[in-house]
NUPALUM-216350 format. One line per 8 residues: number of its first residue (from 1); for each residue y, z, x of N, C-alpha, C, O. Coordinates in Angstrom, 3 decimals. Last residue first. Example, Ala and Ser with C-alpha at 12.3 -4.5 7.8 and 13.67 -1.06 7.14 Angstrom:
BEGIN
2> -2.250/7.080/12.850/-1.060/7.140/13.670/0.030/7.870/12.900/1.138/8.039/13.409 ~ -5.690/7.800/13.190/-4.500/7.800/12.300/-3.300/7.800/13.200/-3.319/8.465/14.236
This chain:
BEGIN
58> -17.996/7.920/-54.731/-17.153/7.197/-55.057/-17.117/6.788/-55.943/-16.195/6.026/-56.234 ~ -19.980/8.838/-53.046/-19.191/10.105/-53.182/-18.374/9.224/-54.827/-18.236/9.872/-55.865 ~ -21.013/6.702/-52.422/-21.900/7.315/-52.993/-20.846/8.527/-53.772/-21.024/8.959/-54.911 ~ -19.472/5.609/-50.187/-19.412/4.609/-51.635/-20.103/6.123/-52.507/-19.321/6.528/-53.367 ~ -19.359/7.523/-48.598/-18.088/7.201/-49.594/-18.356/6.710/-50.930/-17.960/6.970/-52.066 ~ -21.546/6.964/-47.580/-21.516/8.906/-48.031/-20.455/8.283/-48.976/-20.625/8.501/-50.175 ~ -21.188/4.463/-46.451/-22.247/4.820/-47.510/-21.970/5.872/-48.131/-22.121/5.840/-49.352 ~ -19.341/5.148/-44.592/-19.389/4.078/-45.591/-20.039/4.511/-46.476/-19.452/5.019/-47.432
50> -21.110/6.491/-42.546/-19.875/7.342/-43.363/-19.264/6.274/-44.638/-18.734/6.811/-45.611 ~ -22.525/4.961/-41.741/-22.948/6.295/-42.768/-22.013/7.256/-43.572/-22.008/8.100/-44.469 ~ -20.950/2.737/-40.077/-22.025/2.334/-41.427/-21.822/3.947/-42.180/-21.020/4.075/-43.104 ~ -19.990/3.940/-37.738/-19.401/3.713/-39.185/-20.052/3.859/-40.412/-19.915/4.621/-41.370 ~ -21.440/3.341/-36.086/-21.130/4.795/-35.940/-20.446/4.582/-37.345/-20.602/5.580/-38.048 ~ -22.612/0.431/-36.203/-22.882/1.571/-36.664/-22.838/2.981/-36.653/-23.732/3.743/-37.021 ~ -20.139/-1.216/-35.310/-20.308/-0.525/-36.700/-21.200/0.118/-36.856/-21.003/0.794/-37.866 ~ -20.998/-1.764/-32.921/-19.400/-1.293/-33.484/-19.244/-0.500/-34.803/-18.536/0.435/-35.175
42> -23.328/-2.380/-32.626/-23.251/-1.582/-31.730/-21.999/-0.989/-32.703/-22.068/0.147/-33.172 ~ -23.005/-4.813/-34.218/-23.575/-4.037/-34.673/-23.605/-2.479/-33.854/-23.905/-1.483/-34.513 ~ -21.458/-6.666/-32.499/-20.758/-5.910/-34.498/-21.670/-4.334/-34.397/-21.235/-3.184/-34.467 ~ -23.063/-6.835/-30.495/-21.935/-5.789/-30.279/-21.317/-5.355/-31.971/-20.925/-4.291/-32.449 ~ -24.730/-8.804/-31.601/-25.490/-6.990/-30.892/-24.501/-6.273/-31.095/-24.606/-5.211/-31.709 ~ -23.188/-10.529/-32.257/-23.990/-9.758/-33.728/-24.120/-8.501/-33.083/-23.823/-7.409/-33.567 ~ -22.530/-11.613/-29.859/-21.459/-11.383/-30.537/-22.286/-10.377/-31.769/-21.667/-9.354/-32.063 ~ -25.082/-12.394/-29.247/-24.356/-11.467/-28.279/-23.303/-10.957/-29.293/-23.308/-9.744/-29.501
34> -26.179/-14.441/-30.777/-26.604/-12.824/-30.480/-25.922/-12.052/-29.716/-26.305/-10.893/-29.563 ~ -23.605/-16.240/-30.091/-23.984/-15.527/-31.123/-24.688/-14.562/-31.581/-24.309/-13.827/-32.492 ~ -24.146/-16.849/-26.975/-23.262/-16.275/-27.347/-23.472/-15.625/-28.981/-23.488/-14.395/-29.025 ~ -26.800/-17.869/-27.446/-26.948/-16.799/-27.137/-25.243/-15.958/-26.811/-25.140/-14.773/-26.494 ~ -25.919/-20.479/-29.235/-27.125/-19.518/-29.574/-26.724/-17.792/-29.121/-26.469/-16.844/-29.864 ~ -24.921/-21.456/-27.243/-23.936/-20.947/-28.553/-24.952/-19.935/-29.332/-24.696/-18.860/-29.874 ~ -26.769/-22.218/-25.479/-25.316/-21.317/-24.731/-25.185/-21.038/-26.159/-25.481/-19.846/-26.254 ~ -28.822/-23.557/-26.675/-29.012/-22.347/-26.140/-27.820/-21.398/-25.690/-27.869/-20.174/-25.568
26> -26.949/-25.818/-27.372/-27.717/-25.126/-28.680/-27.730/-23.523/-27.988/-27.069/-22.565/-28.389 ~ -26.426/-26.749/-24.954/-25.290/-26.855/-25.435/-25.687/-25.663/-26.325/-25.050/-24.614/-26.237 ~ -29.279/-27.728/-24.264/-28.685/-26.712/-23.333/-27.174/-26.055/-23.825/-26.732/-25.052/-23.264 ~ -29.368/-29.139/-26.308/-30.474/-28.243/-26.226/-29.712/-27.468/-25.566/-29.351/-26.434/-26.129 ~ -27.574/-31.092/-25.541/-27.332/-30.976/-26.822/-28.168/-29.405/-26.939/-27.630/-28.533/-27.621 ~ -29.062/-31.898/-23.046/-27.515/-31.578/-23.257/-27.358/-30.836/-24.436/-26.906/-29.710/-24.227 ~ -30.984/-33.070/-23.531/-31.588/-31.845/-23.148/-29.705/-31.160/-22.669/-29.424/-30.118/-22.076 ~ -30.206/-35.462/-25.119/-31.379/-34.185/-25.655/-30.720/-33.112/-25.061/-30.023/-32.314/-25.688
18> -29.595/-36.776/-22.906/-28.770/-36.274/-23.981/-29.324/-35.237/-24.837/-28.714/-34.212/-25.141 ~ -31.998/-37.576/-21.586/-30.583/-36.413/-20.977/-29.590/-36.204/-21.924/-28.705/-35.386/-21.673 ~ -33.294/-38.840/-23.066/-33.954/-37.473/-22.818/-32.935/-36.837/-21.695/-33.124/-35.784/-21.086 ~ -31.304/-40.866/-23.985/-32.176/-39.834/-24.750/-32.657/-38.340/-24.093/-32.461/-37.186/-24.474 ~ -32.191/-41.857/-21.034/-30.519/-41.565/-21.439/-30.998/-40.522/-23.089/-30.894/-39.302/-22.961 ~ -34.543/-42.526/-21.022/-34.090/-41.701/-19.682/-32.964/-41.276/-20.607/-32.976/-40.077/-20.885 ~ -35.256/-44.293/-22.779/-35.783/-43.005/-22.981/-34.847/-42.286/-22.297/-34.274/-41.382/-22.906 ~ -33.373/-46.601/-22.072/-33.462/-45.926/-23.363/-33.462/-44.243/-23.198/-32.606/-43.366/-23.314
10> -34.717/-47.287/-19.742/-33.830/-46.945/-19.428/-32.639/-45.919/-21.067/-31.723/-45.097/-21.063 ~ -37.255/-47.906/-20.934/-37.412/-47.039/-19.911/-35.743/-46.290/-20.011/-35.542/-45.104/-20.272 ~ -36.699/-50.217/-22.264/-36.756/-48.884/-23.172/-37.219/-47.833/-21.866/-37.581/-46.738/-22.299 ~ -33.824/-51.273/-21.274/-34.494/-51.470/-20.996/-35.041/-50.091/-21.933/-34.305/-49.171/-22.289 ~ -30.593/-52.809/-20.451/-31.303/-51.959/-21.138/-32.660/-51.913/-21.335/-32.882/-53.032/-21.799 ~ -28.529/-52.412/-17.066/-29.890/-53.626/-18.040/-30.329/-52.474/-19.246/-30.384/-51.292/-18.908 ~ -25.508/-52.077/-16.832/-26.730/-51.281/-16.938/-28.098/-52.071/-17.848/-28.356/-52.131/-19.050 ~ -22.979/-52.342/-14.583/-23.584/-52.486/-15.971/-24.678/-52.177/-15.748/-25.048/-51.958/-14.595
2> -20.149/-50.638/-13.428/-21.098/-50.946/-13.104/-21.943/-51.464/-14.719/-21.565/-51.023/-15.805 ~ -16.888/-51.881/-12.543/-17.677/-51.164/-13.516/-19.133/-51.605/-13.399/-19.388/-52.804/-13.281
């Protein structure tokens, strides 16, 4: 097993790859979640107006 002096060089380095994990982790779920909203919304809005005419009728 290898060991690792700590050092605040060696600090930063491990920080700034965990960061940019956590960032790169943020951006995938991120842009799965606009993805997932575009399509609700693609889905439902042939719907939406006829919803509305109901509630209104209703």
């Amino acid at each position: 097993m290898k060991t690792m002096e700590l050092t605040p060089t060696a600090t930063v380095k491990f920080d700034s790859t965990a960061m940019a994990t956590r960032v790169s982790s943020f951006k995938k779920t991120a842009k799965k979640f606009f993805k997932a909203t575009c399509r609700f919304f693609v889905v439902i809005s042939p719907a939406y107006p006829q919803y509305v005419e109901s509630l209104k009728r209703g």
